[in-house]
C-alpha positions, -999 to +999 in steps of 0.1 A: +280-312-828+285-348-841+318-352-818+303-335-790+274-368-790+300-396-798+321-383-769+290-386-745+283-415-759+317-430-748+311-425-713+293-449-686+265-439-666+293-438-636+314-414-652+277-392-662+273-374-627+240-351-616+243-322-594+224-313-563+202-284-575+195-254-552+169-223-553+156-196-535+124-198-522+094-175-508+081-193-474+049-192-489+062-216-520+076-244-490+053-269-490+053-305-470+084-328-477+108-300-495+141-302-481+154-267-470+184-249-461+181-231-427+207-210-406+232-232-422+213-265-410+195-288-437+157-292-425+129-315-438+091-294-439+072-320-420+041-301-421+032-258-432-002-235-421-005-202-438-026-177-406-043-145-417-062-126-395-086-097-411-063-073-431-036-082-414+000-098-434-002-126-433+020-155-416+033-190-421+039-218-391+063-242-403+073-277-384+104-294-394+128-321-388+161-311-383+180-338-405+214-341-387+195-344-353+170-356-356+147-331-337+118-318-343+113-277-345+080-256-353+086-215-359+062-188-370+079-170-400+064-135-421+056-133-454+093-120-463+112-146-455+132-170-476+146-204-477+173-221-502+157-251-514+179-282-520+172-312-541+198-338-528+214-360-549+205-401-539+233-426-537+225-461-525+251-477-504+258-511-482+264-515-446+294-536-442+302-535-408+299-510-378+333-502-357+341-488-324+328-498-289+323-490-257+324-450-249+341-447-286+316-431-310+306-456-329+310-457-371+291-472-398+315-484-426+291-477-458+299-495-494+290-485-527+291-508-557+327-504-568+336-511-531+345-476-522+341-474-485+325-443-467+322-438-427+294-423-410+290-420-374+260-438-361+246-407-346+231-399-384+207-431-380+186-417-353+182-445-337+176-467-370+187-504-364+218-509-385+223-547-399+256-558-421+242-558-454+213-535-453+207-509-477+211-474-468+204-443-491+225-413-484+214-373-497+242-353-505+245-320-514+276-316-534+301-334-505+281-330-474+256-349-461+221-344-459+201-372-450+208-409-440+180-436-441+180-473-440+161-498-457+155-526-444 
């Protein structure tokens, strides 16, 4: 057990990494803010009503923001249903500089602190305005991308 702590110990908080955690989830526990998983798209709840009528089942409205998008969708869902919840991991990164012109789809070159670059079309910002230097906080689940905002 001993080793097993001084190896740990050795490392860096680098080399330490945490996992994005996932989780199935009744619509009825979604609640506002929770990052979900739907028909392979990753969806932020921007608001949830549960409607029962009488002795009726009863339903849930859900609104959302699709996150690669940007757009906005609102569904009516039955009790059954179920989401995967995802808790994104947070990585803060730099803008360096922002390439391609013209009718070329322009890309954000991102920078973390050892330098490591990442690119990012500028479609992801939804319309966010994008200086050299500003800090922008990227969600990933496992590799892929989940959310992209800017701090200015």
């Amino acid at each position: 057990m001993w080793a097993v702590a001084r190896v740990y110990s050795g490392m860096s908080a680098r080399a330490s990494r945490s996992f994005a955690t996932k989780e199935l989830l009744s619509v009825s526990d979604v609640r506002k803010g929770m990052i979900l998983r739907m028909e392979d798209k990753y969806c932020q709840v921007k608001d949830w009503q549960q409607h029962k009528q009488g002795r009726g089942a009863a339903s849930f409205h859900l609104t959302w923001d699709e996150l690669e998008t940007g757009k906005e969708q609102m569904r009516k869902f039955g009790a059954g249903v179920r989401f995967t919840k995802v808790e994104p991991d947070r990585q803060s990164l730099q803008v360096m500089y922002v390439k391609g012109s013209g009718s070329e789809e322009k890309i954000v070159v991102l920078a973390d602190e050892d330098y490591n670059e990442l690119e990012i079309p500028l479609a992801r910002f939804h319309g966010s305005k994008i200086d050299e230097g500003a800090t922008v906080t990227l969600w990933k689940d496992d590799e892929e991308i989940v959310k992209v905002t800017v701090k200015h």
